[in-house]
N, C-alpha and C positions, 0 to 999 in steps of 0.2 A: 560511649554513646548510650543513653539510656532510650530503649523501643517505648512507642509507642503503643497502647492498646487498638486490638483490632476493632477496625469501624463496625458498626450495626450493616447485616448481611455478608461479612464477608467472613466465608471458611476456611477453618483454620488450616484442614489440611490441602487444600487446594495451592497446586506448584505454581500457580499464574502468576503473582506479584512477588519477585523477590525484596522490592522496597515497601511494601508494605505499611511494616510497623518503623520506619523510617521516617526523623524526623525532616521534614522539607528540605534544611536548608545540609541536611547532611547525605541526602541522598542525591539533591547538584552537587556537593563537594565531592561524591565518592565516584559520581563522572567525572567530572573537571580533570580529577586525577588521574584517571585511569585512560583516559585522553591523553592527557600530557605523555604518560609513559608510550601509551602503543604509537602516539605521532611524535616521539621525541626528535628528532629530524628537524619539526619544524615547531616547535613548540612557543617560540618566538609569533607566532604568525597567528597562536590559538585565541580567541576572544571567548571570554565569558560566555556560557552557556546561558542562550533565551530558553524563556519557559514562562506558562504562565501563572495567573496566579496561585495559591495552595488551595483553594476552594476549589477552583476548575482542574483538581488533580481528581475528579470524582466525576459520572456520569458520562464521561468525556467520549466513552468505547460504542461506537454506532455503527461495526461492523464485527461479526464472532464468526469463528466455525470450532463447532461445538460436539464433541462425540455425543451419541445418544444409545441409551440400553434399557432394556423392558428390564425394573428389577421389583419385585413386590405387586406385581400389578399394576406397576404402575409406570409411567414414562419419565425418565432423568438425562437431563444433558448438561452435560458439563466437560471437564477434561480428565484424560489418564494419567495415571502414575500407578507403576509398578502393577499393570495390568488391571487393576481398579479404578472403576468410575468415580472421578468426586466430583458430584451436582454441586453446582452453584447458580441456584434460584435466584438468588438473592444478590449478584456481585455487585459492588458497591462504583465500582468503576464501568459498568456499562449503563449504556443508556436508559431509559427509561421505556423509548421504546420494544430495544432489546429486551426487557426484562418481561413486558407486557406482553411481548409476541410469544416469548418461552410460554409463559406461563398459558395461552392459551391455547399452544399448540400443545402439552402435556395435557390439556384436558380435553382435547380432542381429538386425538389421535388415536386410531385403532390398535390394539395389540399388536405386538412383535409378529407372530405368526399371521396376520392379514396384513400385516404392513410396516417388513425390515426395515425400517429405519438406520442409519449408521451414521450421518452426522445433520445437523441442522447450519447452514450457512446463511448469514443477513450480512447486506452491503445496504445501509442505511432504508432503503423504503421498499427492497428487492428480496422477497426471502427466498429460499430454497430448501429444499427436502432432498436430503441424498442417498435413496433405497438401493439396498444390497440383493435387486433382481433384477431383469431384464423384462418383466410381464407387467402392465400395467394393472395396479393393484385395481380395487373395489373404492370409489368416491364418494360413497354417500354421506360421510361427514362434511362434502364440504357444503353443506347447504348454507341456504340463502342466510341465514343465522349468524351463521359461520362469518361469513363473505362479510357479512356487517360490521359483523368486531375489529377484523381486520384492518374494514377502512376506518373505523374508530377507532385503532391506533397509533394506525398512520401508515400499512403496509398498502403498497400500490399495484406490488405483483407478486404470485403466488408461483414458484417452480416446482415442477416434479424431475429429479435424475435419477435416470436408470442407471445402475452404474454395479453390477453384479460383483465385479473385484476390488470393490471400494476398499480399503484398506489403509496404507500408509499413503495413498495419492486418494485424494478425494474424487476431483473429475476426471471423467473422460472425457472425450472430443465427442463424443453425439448424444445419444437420447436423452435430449432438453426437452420439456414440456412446460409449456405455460397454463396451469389449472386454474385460474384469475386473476382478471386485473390487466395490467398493460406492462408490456416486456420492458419498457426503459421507464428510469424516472429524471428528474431534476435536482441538481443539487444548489444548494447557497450561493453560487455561481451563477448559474443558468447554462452549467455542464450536463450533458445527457449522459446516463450512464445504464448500465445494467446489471445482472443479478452475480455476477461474480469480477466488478470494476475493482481494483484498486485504488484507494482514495488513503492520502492521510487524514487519521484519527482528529485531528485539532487543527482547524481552518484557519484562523489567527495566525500558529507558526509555519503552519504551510505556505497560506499567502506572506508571511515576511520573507520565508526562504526563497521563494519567488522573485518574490521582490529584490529581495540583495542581487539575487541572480543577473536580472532584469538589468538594474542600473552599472550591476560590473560588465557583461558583455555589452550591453549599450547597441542593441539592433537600430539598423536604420533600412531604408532602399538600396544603400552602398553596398548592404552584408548579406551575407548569406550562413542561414544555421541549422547545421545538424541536430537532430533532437533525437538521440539515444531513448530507449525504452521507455516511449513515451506515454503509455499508457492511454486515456480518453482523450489528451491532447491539452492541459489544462494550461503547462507553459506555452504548445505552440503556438494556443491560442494569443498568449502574450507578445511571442515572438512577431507572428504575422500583424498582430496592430500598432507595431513600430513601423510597417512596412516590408519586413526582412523574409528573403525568398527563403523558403523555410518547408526542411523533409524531415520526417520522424517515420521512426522503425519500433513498430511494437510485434509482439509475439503473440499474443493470444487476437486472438478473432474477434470477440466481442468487442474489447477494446479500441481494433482496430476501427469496427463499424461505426461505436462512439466515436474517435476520433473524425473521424472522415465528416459526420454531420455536424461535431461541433467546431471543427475548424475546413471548411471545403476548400479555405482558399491554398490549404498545404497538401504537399505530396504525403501519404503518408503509404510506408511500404509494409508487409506482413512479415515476418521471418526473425529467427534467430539473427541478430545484429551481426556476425560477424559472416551469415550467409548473403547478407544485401552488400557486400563491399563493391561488387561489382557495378549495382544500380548507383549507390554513392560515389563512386570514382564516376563515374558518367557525371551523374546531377552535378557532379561540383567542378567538372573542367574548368568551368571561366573561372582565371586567377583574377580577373579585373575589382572581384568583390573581398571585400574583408569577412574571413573567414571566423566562423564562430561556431564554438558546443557546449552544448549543454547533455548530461548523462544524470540519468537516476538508474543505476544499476541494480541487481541482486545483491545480496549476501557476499556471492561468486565474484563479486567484484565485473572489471571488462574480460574479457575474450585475450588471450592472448595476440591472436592474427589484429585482431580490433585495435588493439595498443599499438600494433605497427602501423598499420594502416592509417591511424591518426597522427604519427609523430614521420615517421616516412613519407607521407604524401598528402593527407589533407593537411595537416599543418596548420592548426586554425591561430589566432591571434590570441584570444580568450577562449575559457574551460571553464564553466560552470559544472561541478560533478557533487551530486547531492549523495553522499553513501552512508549506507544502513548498517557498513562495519566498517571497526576502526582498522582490522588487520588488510583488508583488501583495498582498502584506503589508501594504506602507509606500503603497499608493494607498488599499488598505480601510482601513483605523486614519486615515486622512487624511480618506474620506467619514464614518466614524462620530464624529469629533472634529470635523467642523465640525457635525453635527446634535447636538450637545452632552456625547460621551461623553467619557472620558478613561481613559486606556491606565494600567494601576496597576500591569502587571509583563509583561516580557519572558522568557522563558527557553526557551534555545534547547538544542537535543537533535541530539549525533551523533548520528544513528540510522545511518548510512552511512560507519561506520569506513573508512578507507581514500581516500576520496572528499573531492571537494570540496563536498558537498552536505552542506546544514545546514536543521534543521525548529528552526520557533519556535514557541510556545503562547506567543499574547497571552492575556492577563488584560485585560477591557475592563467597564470599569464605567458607569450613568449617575448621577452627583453628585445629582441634581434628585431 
């Protein structure tokens, strides 16, 4: 395979893009493969990897969190390696926004010492500042000046986090401040979200994975569907305008709140998914309905108890499970196939042009 040369902006020692200097059609080949192997089980079942075009492998990234360090005088955010900051001003796969907001906030940001900085987080029109104090610093930069550029690049809300042990965990659960602007924005959708939402990167394969999702479980008024870590709510909203009685379980708070105003017509519960088993064994007693799930898990894959409690007792008909690795992937589709399901379609989605990271939507049905 002969590399390509690196694009204008992007540094070379920066660990972010393992595909890189990877030719298009060889860095879908070196997924496809590496798919095949970790779901070889079912490899029969894998479809070709969507993605979209090679031009929209660039600009794509409209949410970062970014380490930040006073070095020179001056302010750098970027990522570590080997305990060194490498800026990337310039990254050729972020937004434009993203790049606009960097750079403004490097030149307006007060020294290290009036104002620890330790990372910068943007969820598309939402920024955040994540200082390593607990005292509200001095604001006189953010004047009216300031506030203008801002909304001349397109940011809608400004956050300040206190967060004194910032470290290997970014947030903590409280001192949130909103320094301006309006705490939620709006996305391409007409989903409400806020300054630390989870959203995939590229809207296109998100809403197709959606979509497949959508016409394999096939909601109607008959059904009824669990919606695993559901985030703002952007499936259940799909789910509930089929008609289908429909409860989702997200974890973080913010999310939660998004959810609830972008879909009010669903239940939507707070907690670690495998601590709401109790409310979901409730919500789902009537067997009268055709049972249906949908999961977008972690990394971590499901819960163990979780995996039981699906295959032991809810028992749904169809399994929509959108997952972010192939290894926890290939261990769940292994517990739902030995409790009698069977896996009817693979299809994996660059979501992470550039990268070696590849997302699959299994299609999981029960035959019986």
């Amino acid at each position: 395979m002969q590399h390509l040369p690196l694009v204008a902006g992007c540094e070379p020692r920066c660990p972010g893009c393992a595909h890189r200097r990877w030719p298009f059609e060889n860095s879908l080949e070196q997924k496809q493969q590496w798919l095949a192997k970790r779901l070889a089980p079912w490899s029969d079942q894998l479809q070709p990897i969507r993605h979209v075009a090679e031009a929209d492998r660039f600009n794509y990234r409209d949410k970062v969190c970014l380490s930040c360090r006073w070095i020179d005088n001056s302010w750098q955010f970027g990522l570590i390696r080997d305990e060194e900051l490498i800026a990337i001003p310039d990254c050729p796969v972020h937004s434009i926004r993203i790049r606009d907001t960097q750079r403004l906030l490097c030149e307006k940001l007060p020294p290290y010492e009036q104002f620890p900085l330790a990372y910068w987080v943007q969820s598309g029109k939402q920024s955040v500042l994540v200082l390593k104090q607990k005292i509200l610093p001095n604001l006189d930069w953010l004047n009216d000046a300031t506030c203008q550029e801002l909304q001349k690049i397109g940011i809608e809300g400004l956050w300040l986090h206190l967060h004194p042990s910032a470290g290997k965990k970014v947030f903590a659960k409280n001192q949130w401040q909103l320094l301006w602007g309006k705490p939620r924005s709006v996305d391409n959708n007409g989903l409400c979200y806020g300054p630390a939402a989870f959203q995939q990167l590229i809207p296109e394969l998100a809403d197709n994975a959606q979509y497949e999702a959508d016409q394999f479980l096939a909601p109607s008024p008959d059904s009824q569907v669990v919606d695993l870590y559901c985030g703002i709510g952007s499936t259940l909203r799909r789910w509930v305008a089929k008609g289908g009685d429909c409860t989702g379980v997200e974890l973080g708070a913010e999310a939660v709140a998004c959810a609830q105003l972008n879909v009010p017509q669903a239940t939507v519960l707070r907690g670690s998914c495998h601590h709401r088993i109790p409310q979901l064994q409730q919500w789902s007693e009537d067997r009268s309905k055709t049972r249906l799930l949908y999961t977008n898990p972690p990394r971590t894959g499901m819960e163990p108890e979780l995996l039981a409690w699906i295959t032991n007792h809810y028992q749904p008909q169809r399994i929509a499970y959108l997952s972010c690795s192939a290894g926890t992937l290939a261990r769940d589709l292994e517990a739902f196939q030995q409790a009698g399901y069977r896996v009817k379609t693979l299809i994996p989605y660059d979501f992470f042009p550039q990268t070696y990271h590849v997302e699959t939507l299994a299609l999981i049905e029960n035959p019986s």
